[in-house]
C-alpha positions as CSV (number, residue, x, y, z in Angstrom):
1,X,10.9,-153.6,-46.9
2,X,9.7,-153.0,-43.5
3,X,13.0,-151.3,-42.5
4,X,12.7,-149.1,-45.5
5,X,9.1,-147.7,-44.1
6,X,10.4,-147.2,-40.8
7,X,13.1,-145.2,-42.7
8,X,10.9,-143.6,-44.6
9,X,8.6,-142.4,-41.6
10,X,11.6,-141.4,-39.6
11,X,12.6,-139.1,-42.1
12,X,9.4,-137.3,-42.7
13,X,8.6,-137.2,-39.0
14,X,12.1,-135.5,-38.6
15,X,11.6,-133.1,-42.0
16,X,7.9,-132.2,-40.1
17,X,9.7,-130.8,-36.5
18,X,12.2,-129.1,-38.7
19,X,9.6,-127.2,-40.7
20,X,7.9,-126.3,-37.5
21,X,10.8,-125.1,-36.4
22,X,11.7,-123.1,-39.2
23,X,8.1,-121.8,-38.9
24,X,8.3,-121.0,-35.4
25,X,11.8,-118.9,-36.3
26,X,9.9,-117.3,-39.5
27,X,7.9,-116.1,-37.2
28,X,9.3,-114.9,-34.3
29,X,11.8,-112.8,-36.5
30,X,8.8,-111.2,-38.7
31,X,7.4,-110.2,-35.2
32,X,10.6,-108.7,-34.2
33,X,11.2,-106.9,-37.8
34,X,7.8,-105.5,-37.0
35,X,8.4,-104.2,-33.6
36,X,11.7,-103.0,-34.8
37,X,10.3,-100.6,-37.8
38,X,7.3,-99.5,-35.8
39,X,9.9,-98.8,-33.1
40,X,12.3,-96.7,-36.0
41,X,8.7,-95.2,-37.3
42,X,7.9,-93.9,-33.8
43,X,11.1,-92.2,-33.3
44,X,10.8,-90.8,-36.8
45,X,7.6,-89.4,-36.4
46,X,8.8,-88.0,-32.4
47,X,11.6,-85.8,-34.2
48,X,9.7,-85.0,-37.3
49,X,7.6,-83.7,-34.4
50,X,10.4,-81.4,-32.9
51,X,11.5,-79.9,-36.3
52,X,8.1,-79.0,-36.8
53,X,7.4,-77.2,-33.8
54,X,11.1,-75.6,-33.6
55,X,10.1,-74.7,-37.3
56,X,6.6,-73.3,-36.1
57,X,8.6,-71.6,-33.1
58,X,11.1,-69.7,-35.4
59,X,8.2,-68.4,-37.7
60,X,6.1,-67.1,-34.8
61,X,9.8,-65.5,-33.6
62,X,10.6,-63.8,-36.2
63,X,6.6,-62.7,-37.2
64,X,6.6,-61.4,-34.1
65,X,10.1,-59.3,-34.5
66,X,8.5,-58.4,-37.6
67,X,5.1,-56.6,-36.5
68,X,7.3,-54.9,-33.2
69,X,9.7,-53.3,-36.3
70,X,6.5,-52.5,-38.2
71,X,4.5,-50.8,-35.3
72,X,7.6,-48.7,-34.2
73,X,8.0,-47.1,-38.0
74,X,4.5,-46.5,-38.0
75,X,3.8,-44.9,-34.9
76,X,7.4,-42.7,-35.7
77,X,5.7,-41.6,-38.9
78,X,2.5,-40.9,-37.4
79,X,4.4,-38.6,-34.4
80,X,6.8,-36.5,-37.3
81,X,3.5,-35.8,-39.1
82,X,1.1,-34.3,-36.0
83,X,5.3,-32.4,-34.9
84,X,5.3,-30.6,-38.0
85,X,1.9,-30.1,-38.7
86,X,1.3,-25.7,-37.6
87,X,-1.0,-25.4,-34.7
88,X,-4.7,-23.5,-35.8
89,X,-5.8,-20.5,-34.2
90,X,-9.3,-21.1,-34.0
91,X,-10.4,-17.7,-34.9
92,X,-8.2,-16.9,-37.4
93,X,-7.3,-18.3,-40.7
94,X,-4.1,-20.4,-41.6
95,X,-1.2,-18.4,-42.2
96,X,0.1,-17.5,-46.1
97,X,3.5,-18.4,-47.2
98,X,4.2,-14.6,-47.1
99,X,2.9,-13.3,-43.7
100,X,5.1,-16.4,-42.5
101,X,8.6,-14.0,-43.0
102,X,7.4,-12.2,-41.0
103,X,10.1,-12.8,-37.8
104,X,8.0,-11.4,-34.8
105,X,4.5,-9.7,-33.8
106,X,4.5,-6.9,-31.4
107,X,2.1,-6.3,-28.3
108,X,0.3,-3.3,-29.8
109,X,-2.3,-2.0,-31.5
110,X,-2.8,-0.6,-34.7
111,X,-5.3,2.2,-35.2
112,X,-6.7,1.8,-39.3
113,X,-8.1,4.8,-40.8
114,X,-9.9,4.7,-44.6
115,X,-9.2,8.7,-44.4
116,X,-7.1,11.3,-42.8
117,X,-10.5,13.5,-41.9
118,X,-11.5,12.0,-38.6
119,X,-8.3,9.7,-38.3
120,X,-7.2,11.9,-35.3
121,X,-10.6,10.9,-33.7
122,X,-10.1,7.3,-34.4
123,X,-6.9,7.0,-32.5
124,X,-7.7,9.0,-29.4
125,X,-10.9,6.9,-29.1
126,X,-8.5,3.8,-29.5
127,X,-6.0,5.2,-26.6
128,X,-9.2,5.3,-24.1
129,X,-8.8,2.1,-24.0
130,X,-5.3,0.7,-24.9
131,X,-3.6,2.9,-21.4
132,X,-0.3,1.3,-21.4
133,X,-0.2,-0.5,-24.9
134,X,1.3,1.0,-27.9
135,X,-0.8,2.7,-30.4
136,X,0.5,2.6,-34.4
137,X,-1.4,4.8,-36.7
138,X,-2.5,4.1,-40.0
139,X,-4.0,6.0,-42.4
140,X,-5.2,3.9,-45.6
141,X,-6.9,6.3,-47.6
142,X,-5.5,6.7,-51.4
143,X,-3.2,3.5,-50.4
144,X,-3.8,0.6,-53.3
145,X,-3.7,-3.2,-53.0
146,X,-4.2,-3.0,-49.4
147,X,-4.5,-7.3,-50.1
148,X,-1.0,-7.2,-49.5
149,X,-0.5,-5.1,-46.5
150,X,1.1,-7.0,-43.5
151,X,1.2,-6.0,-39.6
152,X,3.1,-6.5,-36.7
153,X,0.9,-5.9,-34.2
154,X,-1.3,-8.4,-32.8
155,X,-4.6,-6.3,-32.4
156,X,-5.8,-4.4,-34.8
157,X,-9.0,-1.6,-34.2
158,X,-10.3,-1.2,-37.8
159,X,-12.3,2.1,-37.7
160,X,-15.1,2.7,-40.3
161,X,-17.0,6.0,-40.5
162,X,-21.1,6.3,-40.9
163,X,-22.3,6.1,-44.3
164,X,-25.7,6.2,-45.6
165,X,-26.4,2.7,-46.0
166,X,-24.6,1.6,-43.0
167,X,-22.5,-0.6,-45.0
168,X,-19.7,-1.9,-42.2
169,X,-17.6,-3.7,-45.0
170,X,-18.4,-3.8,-48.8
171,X,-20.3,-6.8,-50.6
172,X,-19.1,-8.0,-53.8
173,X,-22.4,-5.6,-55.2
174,X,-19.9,-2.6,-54.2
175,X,-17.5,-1.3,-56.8
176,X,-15.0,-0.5,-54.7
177,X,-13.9,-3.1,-51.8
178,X,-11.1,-1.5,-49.9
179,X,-12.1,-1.9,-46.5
180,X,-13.3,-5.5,-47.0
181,X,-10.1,-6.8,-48.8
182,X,-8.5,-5.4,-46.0
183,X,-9.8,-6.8,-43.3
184,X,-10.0,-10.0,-45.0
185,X,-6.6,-10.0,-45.9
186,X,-5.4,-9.5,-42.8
187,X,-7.6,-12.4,-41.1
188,X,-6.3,-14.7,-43.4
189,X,-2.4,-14.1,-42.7
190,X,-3.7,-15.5,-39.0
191,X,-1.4,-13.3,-37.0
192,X,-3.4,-10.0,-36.1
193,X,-6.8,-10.2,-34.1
194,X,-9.3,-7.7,-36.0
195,X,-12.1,-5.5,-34.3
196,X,-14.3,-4.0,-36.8
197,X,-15.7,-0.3,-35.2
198,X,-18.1,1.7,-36.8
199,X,-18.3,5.5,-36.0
200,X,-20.5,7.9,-36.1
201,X,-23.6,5.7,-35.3
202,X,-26.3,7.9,-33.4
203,X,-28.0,4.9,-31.9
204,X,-24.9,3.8,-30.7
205,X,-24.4,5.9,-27.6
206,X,-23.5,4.5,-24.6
207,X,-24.8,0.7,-25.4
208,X,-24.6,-1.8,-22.7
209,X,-23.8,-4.5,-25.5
210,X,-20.8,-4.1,-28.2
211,X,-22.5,-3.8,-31.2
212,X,-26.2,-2.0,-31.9
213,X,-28.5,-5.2,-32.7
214,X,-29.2,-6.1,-36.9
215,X,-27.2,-2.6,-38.0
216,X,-25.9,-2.5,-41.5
217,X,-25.0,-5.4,-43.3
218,X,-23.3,-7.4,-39.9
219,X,-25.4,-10.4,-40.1
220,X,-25.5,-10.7,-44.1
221,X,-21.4,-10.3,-44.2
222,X,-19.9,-13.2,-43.9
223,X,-16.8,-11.8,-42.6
224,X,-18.5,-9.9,-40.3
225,X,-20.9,-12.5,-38.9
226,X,-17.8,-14.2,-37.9
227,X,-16.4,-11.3,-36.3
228,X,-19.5,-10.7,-35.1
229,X,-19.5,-14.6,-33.4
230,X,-15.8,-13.4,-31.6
231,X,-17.5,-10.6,-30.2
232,X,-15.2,-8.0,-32.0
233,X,-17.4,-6.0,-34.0
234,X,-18.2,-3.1,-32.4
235,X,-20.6,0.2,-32.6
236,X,-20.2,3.8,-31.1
237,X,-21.1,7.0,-31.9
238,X,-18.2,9.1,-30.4
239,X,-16.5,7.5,-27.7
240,X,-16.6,3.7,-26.0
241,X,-19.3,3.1,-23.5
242,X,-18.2,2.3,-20.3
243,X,-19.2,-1.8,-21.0
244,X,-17.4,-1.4,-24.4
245,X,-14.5,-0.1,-22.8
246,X,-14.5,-2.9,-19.4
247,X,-14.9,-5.2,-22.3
248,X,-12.0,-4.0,-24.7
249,X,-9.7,-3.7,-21.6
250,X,-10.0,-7.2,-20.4
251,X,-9.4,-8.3,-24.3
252,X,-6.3,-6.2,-24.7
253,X,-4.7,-7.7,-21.6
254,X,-5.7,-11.4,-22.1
255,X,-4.4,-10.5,-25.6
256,X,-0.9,-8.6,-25.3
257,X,-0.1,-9.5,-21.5
């Protein structure tokens, strides 16, 4: 009996180091399992890493490409619209789709005359001034839908004889509007520079100014006022006073030169 206790104890005190043991290697292989995943996880997470910022590097790349491509057609479109946009004059209106046929504008004058009575008068006070420049006469009177008249020249002296009322240009009051649809008509096709000159005018003689202060209907016209603004509304009685004609000689050349 005593044998068998020894026996006994033997065997548990053997079965105790082996379960110590077997603890011991439980748990030294859990610890390396551990260090082994978190070793896997951290080289997981260091790629996932690289994709992401190659990833964020590609986007960035290509957004940029993107906004280069989109600046470019933009700035293109932009430069084709101001190229073919017409350039203004700034004292003349656009020009019509008719007037634009036109091929060419000559560096002359033309002399207008409403009548043929003092027409003859008109253009030798017009060549007083124009010396070496070209002077075309015409004679308007009896001449309808004058709206449609076009010139080649790019001055044009627009004489106007003394009436009663002083009335330079017509006002929509006025049955007839011949001169005004004229002169209107030719601003607006943007090519000729008008001077309004009104004849005739006693109070006009030898002015040192171009036009005889408030006459007629200048400042109430609206076409006039703005001729009026360019300096090219003028006033004699028979001939150009010397400052009119200093005046009219420096526009011509600046003009036609």
């Amino acid at each position: 009996m005593h044998n068998l206790m020894g026996i006994i104890q033997q065997i548990q005190k053997e079965i105790r180091g082996d379960m110590k043991r077997l603890r011991k290697d439980i748990e030294e292989n859990f610890n390396t399992t551990q260090q082994h995943f978190s070793n896997v996880s951290d080289k997981v997470r260091f790629h996932t890493n690289i994709e992401i910022d190659s990833m964020k590097s590609f986007v960035h790349e290509k957004v940029f490409y993107i906004s280069v491509v989109f600046v470019m057609v933009l700035i293109m479109i932009v430069f084709r619209c101001f190229c073919k946009r017409p350039s203004k004059n700034l004292q003349q209106a656009p020009l019509r789709d008719d007037a634009k046929k036109l091929s060419y504008f000559e560096n002359n004058v033309a002399v207008v005359s409403f009548s043929e009575h003092n027409a003859n008068l008109h253009l030798k006070i017009a060549k007083s001034v124009t010396e070496d420049f070209k002077c075309n006469q015409i004679i308007l009177g009896g001449v309808r839908n004058l709206s449609g008249l076009q010139l080649t020249s790019k001055v044009c002296f627009v004489f106007v004889d003394k009436n009663e009322r002083n009335i330079i240009l017509e006002t929509d009051n006025d049955v007839s509007q011949t001169k005004s649809d004229f002169v209107q008509s030719i601003i607006k096709q943007g090519n000729t520079q008008v001077l309004v000159i009104y004849c005739q005018h006693e109070n006009s003689n030898n002015l040192t100014r171009l036009c005889y202060p408030n006459l007629g209907n200048v400042q109430n016209h609206k076409t006039l006022s703005q001729l009026r603004k360019q300096n090219c509304v003028l006033s004699i009685e028979s001939e150009f006073s010397a400052y009119q004609k200093d005046y009219l000689r420096i526009f011509l050349n600046e003009t036609l030169t």
